[in-house]
C-alpha positions, 0 to 999 in steps of 0.5 A: 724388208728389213732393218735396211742394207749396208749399201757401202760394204765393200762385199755387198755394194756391188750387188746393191740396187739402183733406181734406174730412174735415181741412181742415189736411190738404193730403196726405200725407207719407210720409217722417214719416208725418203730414199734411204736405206742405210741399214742402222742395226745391222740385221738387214745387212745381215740378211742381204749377204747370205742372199748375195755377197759378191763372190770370188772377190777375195773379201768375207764371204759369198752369197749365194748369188755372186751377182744379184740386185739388192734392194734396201727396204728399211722399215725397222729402226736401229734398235730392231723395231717397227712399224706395220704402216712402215712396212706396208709403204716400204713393200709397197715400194718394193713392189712398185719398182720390180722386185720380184722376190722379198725377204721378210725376216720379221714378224710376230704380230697379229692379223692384220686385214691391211697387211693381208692386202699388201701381201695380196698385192705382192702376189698380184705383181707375181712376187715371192714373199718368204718369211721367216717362220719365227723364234720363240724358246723352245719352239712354237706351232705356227698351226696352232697359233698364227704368227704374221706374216708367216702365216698369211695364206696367200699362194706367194708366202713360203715360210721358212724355219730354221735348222742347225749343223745337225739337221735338226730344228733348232731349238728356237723355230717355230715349226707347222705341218701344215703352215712352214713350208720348209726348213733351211739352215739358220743357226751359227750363220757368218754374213756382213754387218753394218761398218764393213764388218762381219757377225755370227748370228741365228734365227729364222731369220737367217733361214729365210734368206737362204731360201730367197737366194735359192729363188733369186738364183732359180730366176737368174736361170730361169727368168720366165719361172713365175713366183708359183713355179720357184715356190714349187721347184724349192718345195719338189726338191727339198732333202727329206729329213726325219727330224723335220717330219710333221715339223714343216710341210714338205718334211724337208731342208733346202737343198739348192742343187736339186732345185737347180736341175729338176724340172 
């Protein structure tokens, strides 16, 4: 749920979804409600590749899954805005047509009753909606003032805040003992951008990603796991760091492996 993807990069169209029913159709995109996604800005891209860059191909990077469907839900427009009745059409559509995990690197808004619902909705379908956290200079208690939708407390919201090559929270994350789940490494993070390029950027943004190639690689392993198990599973196993105690609800980092191989 983003700003759309780059489905002719040459590291990610392999990866990228099609409607079984319309094979030109690689998503959706809500802002003029039609069938697509071509990213415009650059940060839907962006999200798409730490998630599942095609791997060992010889280009870029790797994504955490070398092979995964991508689908491309735009919403937000080329200068990074949007819309909340757009985002809600274009989950949705996600939803309607299988998605099983969303990544929405967005938010910051208040409550909204209407999006509540299609969270709820998502849930209903059994799909994991990981968020990202949100960004603020100097850092921000999501406990203490909500943000949306990282803060929706519905079971399927995992939300994510960032870490740097220290393991420590970067400086921009919002935080929540009780309302950010877990932490995952979002600062400095090289993945494809828009025109067959690649770009440097941080944020939680770039956390959340990380954490919803973790599920899509806990589903490719093990199809059967509902959205609460992966949740679970990806919490269980986090790596404990003491920079992040009373930070994030686990206390911890992603750590894929451990979530791989424990039960």
């Amino acid at each position: 749920m983003d700003s759309g993807i780059d489905y002719n990069h040459p590291d990610l169209k392999a990866n990228v979804w099609s409607d079984p029913a319309n094979p030109a159709h690689h998503g959706y995109n809500g802002i003029d409600r039609n069938f697509d996604p071509m990213d415009k800005n650059g940060h839907g891209t962006h999200c798409a590749g730490t998630i599942g860059a095609v791997g060992n191909n010889g280009l870029g990077i790797a994504g955490m899954n070398w092979e995964v469907s991508l689908m491309g839900a735009r919403f937000l427009a080329a200068n990074g805005s949007g819309s909340l009745a757009d985002a809600i059409v274009t989950i949705d559509y996600a939803r309607e047509h299988g998605a099983r995990i969303m990544n929405n690197s967005w938010g910051g808004g208040p409550f909204s009753t209407t999006l509540l619902q299609t969270v709820e909705r998502a849930r209903d379908a059994g799909i994991l909606f990981v968020v990202a956290a949100g960004n603020t200079s100097g850092g921000h208690d999501n406990d203490a003032n909500p943000t949306y939708p990282a803060s929706y407390n519905v079971d399927n919201v995992l939300a994510v805040a960032s870490t740097n090559n220290l393991d420590t929270l970067s400086s921009f994350s919002h935080f929540g003992a009780r309302s950010v789940l877990l932490a995952a490494p979002g600062e400095n993070i090289l993945s494809t951008w828009i025109g067959n390029t690649y770009k440097s950027i941080s944020g939680t943004s770039m956390a959340a990603p990380h954490v919803t190639g973790a599920a899509a690689l806990l589903l490719a392993r093990e199809p059967s796991l509902s959205y609460l198990e992966v949740k679970s599973r990806l919490l269980r196993s986090v790596e404990v760091i003491p920079a992040l105690r009373n930070k994030v609800q686990t206390g911890g980092r992603l750590n894929v492996y451990r979530a791989l191989t424990s039960q």
